[in-house]
C-alpha positions in Angstrom: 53.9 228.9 15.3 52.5 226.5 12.9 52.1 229.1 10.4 56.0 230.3 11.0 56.6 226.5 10.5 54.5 226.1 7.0 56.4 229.7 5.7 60.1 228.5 6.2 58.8 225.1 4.7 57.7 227.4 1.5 61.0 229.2 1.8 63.0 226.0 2.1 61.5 223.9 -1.1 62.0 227.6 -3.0 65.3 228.1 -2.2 66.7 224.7 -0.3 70.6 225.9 -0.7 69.9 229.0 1.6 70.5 228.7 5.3 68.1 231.1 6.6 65.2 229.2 5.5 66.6 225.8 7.4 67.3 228.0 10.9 63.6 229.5 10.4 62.4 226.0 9.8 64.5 224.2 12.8 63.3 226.9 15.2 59.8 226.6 14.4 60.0 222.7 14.5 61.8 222.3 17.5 59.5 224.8 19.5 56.2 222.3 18.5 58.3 219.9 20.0 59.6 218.5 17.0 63.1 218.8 18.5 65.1 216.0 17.0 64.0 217.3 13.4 64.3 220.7 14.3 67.8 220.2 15.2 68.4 218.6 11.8 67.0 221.6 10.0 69.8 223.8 12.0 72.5 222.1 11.6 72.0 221.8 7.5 71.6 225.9 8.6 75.5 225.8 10.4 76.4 223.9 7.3 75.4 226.3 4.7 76.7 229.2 6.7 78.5 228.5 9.9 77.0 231.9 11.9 77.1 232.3 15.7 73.7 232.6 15.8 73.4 229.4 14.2 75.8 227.5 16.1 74.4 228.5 19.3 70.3 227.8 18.9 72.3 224.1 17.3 74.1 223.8 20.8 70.6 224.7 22.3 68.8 222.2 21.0 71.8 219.4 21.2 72.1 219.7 25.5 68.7 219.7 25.1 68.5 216.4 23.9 71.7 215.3 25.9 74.2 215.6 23.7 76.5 217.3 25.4 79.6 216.2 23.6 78.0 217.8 20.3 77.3 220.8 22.5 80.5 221.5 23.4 82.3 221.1 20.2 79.5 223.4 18.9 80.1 226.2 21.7 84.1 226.2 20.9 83.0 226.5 17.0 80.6 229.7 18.0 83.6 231.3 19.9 85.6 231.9 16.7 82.7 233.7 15.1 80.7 234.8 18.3 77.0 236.0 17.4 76.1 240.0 17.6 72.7 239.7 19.4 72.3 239.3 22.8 69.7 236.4 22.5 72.4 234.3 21.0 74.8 235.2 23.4 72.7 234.5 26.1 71.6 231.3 24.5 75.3 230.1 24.9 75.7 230.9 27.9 73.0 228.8 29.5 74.9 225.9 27.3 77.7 226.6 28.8 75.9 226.4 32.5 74.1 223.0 31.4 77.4 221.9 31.0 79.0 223.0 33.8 81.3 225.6 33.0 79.6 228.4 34.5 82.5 230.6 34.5 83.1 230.1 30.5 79.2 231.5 30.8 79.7 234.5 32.6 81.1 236.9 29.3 78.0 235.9 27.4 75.5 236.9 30.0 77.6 240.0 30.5 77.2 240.5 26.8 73.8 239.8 26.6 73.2 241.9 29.4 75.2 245.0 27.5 73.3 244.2 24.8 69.6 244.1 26.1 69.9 245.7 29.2 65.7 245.8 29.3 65.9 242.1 29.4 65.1 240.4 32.8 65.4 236.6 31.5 69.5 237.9 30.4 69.7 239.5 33.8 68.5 237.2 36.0 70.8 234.3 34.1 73.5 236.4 34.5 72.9 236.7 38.2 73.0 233.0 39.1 75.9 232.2 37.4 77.8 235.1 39.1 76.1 233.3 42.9 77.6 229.8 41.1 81.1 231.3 41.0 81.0 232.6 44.2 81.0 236.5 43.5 77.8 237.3 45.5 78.1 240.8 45.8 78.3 240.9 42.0 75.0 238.5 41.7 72.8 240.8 44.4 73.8 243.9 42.2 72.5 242.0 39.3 69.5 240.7 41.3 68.8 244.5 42.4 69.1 246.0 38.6 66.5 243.2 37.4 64.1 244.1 40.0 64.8 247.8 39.4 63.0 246.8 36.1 60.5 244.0 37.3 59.5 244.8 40.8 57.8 241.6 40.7 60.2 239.2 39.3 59.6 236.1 41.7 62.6 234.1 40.8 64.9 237.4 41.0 63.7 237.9 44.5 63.8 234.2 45.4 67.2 233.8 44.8 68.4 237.1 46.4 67.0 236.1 49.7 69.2 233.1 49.1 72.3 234.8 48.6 73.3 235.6 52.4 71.9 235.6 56.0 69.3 238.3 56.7 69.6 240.3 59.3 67.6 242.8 60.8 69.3 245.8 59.4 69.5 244.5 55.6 66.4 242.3 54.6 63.7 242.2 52.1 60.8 241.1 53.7 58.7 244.0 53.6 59.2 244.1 49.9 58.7 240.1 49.6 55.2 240.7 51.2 54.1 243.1 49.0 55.3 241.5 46.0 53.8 238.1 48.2 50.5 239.9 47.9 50.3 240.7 44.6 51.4 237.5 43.2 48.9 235.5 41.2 50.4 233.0 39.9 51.2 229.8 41.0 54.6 229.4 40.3 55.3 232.9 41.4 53.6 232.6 44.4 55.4 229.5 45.4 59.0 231.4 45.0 57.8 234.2 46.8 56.6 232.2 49.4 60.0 230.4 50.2 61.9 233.6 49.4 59.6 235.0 52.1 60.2 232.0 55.0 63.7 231.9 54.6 64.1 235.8 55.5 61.8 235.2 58.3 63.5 232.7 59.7 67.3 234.2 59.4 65.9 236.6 61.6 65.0 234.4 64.1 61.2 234.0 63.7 60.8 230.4 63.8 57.2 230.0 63.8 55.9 232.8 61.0 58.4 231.0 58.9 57.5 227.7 58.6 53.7 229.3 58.9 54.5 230.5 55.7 56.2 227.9 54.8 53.4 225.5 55.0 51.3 227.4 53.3 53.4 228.1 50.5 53.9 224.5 49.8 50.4 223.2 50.6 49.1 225.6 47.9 51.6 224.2 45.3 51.5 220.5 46.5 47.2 221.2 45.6 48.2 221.4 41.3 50.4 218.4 41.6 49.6 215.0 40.6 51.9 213.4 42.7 51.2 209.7 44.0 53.8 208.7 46.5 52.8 205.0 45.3 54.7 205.5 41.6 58.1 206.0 43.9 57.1 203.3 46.1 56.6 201.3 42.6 60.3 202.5 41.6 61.3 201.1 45.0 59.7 197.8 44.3 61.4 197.9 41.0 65.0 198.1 42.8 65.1 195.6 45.0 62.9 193.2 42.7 65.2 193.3 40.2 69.0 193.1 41.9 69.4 189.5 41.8 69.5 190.0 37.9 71.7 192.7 38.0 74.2 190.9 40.3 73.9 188.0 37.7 74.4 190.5 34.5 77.4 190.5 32.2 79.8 193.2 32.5 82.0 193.4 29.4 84.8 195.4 29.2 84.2 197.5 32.5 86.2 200.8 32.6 88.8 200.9 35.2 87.9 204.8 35.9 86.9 205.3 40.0 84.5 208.6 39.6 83.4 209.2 43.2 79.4 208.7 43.7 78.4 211.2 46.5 74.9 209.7 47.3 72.1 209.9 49.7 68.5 212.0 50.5 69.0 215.9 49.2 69.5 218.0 52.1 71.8 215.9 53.9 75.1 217.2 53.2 75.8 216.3 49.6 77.4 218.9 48.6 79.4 219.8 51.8 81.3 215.9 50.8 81.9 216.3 47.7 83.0 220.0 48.5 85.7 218.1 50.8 86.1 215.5 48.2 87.0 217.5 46.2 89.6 220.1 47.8 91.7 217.5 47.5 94.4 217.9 44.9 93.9 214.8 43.4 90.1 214.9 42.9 87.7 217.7 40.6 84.0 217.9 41.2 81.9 217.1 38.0 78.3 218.4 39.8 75.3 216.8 39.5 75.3 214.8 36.6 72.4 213.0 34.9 75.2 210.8 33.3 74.0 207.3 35.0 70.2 207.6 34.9 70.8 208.5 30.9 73.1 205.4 30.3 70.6 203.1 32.4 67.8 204.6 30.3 69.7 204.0 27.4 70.4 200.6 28.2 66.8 199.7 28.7 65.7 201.1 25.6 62.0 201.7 27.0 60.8 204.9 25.4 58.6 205.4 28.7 58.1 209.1 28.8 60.4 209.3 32.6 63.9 208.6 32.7 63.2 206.3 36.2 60.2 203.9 36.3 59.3 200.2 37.1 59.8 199.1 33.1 62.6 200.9 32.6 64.4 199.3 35.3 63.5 195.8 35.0 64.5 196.4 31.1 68.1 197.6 32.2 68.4 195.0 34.6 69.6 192.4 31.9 71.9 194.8 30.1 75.5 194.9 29.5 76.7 196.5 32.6 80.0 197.4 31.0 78.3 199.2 28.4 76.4 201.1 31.0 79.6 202.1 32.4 81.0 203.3 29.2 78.3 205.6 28.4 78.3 206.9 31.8 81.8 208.0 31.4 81.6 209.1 28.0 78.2 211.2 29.6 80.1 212.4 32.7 83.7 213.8 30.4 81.4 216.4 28.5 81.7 217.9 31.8 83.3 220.8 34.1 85.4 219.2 36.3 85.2 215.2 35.0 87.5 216.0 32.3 90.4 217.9 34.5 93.3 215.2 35.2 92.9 212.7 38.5 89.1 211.5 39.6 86.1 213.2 39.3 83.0 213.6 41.9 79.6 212.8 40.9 77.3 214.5 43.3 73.7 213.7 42.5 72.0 212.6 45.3 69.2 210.9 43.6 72.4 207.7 42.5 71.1 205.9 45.3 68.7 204.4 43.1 71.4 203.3 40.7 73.7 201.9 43.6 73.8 198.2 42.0 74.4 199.3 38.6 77.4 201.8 39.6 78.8 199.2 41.8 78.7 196.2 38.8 79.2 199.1 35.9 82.1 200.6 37.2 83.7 198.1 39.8 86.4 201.0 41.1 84.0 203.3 41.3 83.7 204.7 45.0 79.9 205.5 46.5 79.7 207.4 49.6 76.4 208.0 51.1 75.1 210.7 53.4 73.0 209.9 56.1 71.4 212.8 58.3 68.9 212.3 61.3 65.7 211.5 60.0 63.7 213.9 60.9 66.0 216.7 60.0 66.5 215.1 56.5 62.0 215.3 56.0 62.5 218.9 57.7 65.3 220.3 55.1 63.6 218.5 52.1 60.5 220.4 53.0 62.4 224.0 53.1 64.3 223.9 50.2 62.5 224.7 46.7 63.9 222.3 44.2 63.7 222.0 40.5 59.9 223.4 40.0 59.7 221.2 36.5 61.6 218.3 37.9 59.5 215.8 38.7 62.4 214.4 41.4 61.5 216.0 43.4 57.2 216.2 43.5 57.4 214.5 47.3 58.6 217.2 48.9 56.3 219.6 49.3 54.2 217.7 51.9 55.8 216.2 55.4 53.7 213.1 55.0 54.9 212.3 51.3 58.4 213.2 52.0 58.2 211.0 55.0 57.5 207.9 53.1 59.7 208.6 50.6 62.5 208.6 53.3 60.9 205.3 54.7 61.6 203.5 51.9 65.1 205.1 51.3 66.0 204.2 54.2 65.1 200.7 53.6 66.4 200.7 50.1 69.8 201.7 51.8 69.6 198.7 54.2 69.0 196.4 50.9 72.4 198.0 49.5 74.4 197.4 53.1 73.5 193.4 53.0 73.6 193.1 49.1 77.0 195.6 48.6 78.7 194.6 51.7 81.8 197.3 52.7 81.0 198.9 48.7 78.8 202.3 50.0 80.7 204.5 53.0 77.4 205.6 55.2 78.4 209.3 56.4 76.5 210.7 59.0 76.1 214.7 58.6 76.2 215.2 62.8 79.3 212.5 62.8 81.1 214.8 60.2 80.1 218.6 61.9 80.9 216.7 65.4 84.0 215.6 64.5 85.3 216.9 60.8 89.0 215.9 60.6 88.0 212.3 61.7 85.4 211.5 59.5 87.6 213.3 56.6 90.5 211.0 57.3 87.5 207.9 56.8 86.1 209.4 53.6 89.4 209.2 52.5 90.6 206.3 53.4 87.3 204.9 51.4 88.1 206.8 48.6 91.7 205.6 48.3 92.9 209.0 48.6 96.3 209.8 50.9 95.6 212.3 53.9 94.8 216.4 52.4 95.5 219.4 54.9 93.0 221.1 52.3 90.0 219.0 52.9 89.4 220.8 56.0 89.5 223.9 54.3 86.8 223.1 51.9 85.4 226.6 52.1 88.2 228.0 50.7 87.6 225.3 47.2 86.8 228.4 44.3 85.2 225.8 42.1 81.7 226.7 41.0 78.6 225.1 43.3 75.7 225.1 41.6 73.4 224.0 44.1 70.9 225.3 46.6 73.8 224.8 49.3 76.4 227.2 47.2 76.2 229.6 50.0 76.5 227.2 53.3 79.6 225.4 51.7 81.6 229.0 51.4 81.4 228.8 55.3 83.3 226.6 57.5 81.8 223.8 59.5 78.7 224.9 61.6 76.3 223.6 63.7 72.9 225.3 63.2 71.4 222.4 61.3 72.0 219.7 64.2 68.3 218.8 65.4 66.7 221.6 64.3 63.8 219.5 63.9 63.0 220.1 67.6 62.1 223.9 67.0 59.3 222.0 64.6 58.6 218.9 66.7 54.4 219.8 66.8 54.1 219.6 63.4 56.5 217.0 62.8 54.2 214.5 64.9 52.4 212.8 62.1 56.1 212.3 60.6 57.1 210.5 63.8 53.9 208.7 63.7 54.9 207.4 60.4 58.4 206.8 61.2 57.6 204.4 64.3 55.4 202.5 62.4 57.5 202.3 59.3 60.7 201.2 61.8 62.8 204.3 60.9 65.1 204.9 64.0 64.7 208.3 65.0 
């Protein structure tokens, strides 16, 4: 690469007014990691000659580095002249899913598909953002082709097994076995793994699955460097710091009231803010990185994580309302946050940044999900999320995940005395026990008048793009109420940890 990078150099200082030698020179930079420069280098390309495939390696490299506003208006440019390759086309369409607007994807993976049919990368793409609209059928068709071509593709098979129930007449575990077997990577093996589990377990076999499970996760939790203590430190940070926060200025506040849809992952997230927003007077934005980008922003550290003890305590004495501007600003670059009425936030991790929504955006609304503890460690545990996000590095041992609920649970208790009446606390068995009732009291929190369609949140055709897409098509259910007793055994360190830790369970 660096010799790609010293050749378009040559070719730009020959022949600076040509636009080819910039793109070659942007590319090359940005993929050293020079991305800020690199994206310089392409947009002097775009301005010398506007191409597709210009525009959409510019959009590329602008979500990369968050600016999504610059994304977008780059995306709408590369429509009117849309790019003949496929790499290009399916370069804007994973813009377009970064964004949101998974639907405006879906004719640019078809495209790049037509295009490079050979392609597994284009395929695969093109299969989860047919599962994020909802047309499964369409997505394990997909799924099937790629695999036709790369029997071995462990993400491809890892989010077929997602797609629907098992059942013992159409399942893939034989094949996951095999492919199980000859995995050698760790990454792959990892997918496979839970691909593997989850089939076992729709078809009823408890045990094997969580056997597997374990083992899957044990061997991936081995390459991490994961300390529970740097949470615990980001913890510390919180509550240490609140009394400044409560005291900051907060100039010019926006009057918006996004609705914060908070809590531990697994919990029923996505389910609320799948009720949310089936009402008519309320669109779901997803999960947006808008508020831990303005607090970072705010703090100015240039620590390399966008959540950590300095950052934090550098935030803390910030101009709240400026916080709450950016967030917006963030948040409207977005599917759903830039329809007309309020928009739903539904990243779960906001709990962290409770006090600064609550002082950044005083209409704001925050409901939080709680779920019985041990069911909450338990789903955390079974769901594979963001590999590269380091979010989420807790939860692929009980023990770590159960002192990272210890102390959630206590930062939530910090929140009830020190935001008293601000955060609704929704309980996930109160909701499937009882739906319409605890949907007329999310409501009534969020200001919103009484919605027959709210109960009918499976029938909501807006795009989920979250490991729950396929539980919220499906009306209320039970199956996930104390299923932490099939497990108790192996949940008995967790328990352990819990009494001593004085988690109610």
């Amino acid at each position: 690469m660096r010799a790609v990078e010293q050749h378009a150099t040559d070719l730009v200082a020959k022949l600076p007014s040509e636009a080819e030698g910039h793109f070659l020179l942007g590319i090359a930079k940005a993929d050293t990691g020079q991305i800020t420069a690199g994206m310089a280098h392409v947009a002097q390309a775009v301005a010398l000659d506007p191409k597709g495939e210009y525009r959409a390696q510019l959009a590329r490299l602008q979500v990369t580095l968050r600016q999504d506003g610059a994304a977008a208006d780059t995306l709408a440019a590369a429509e009117q002249a849309l790019p003949g390759d496929a790499l290009s086309r399916d370069t804007m369409g994973c813009v377009y899913a970064r964004l949101g607007e998974h639907a405006a994807s879906l004719p640019h993976f078809a495209e790049a598909v037509r295009l490079a049919p050979d392609n597994p990368e284009f395929r695969y793409n093109q299969a989860a953002a047919l599962n994020f609209v909802g047309q499964v059928a369409e997505a394990e068709a997909a799924l099937e082709a790629l695999l036709a071509l790369a029997p071995d593709a462990a993400r491809a098979h890892h989010l077929l097994a997602s797609l629907r129930k098992q059942t013992a007449a159409h399942n893939h575990v034989p094949r996951l076995t095999a492919a199980l077997e000859r995995a050698r990577a760790g990454e792959d093996r990892l997918l496979l793994g839970y691909a593997l589990a989850k089939e076992l377990e729709d078809l009823g076999e408890q045990q094997a699955a969580f056997a597997r499970l374990a083992a899957a996760n044990a061997e991936h939790r081995a390459r991490l460097p994961y300390r529970f203590e740097n949470d615990a430190a980001n913890f510390d940070a919180i509550e240490r710091t609140w009394a400044q926060v409560a005291d900051a200025p907060v100039v010019s506040a926006p009057s918006d009231a996004p609705i914060f849809v908070i809590g531990m992952p697994r919990t029923g997230t996505t389910l609320v803010d799948r009720i949310v927003s089936s009402h008519p007077e309320v669109w779901s934005a997803g999960e947006l990185q808008a508020m831990p980008l303005a607090v970072k922003l705010a703090a100015g550290t240039r620590t390399r994580t966008v959540l950590d003890p300095e950052t934090i305590a550098a935030a803390a004495g910030a101009d709240l309302g400026a916080i709450g501007r950016d967030y917006l600003a963030r948040a409207l670059h977005h599917a759903g946050a830039r329809e007309s009425g309020r928009f739903s936030d539904k990243f779960p991790g906001n709990f962290h940044y409770a006090g600064f929504i609550a002082r950044a955006l005083p209409a704001a609304t925050i409901v939080c999900l709680r779920r019985h503890p041990l069911d909450t460690v338990l789903a955390n545990f079974r769901n594979l999320f963001a590999i590269s996000s380091r979010y989420y590095d807790y939860s692929y041992d009980l023990m770590d995940i159960a002192h990272y609920y210890a102390r959630f649970d206590r930062l939530m208790a910090f929140w009830r005395e020190a935001l008293p009446g601000r955060i609704l606390e929704l309980r996930y068995e109160d909701l499937v026990a009882d739906q319409a009732g605890e949907t007329r009291r999310l409501l009534a929190h969020c200001g919103l008048d009484w919605a027959d369609a709210c109960l009918d949140f499976h029938h909501n055709a807006a795009p989920v793009s979250t490991p729950s897409a396929a539980q919220v098509r499906r009306p209320m259910y039970t199956e996930s109420v104390t299923r932490w007793k099939q497990h108790q055994t192996a949940l008995a360190p967790v328990i352990r940890c819990f009494e001593e830790a004085g988690v109610a369970i």
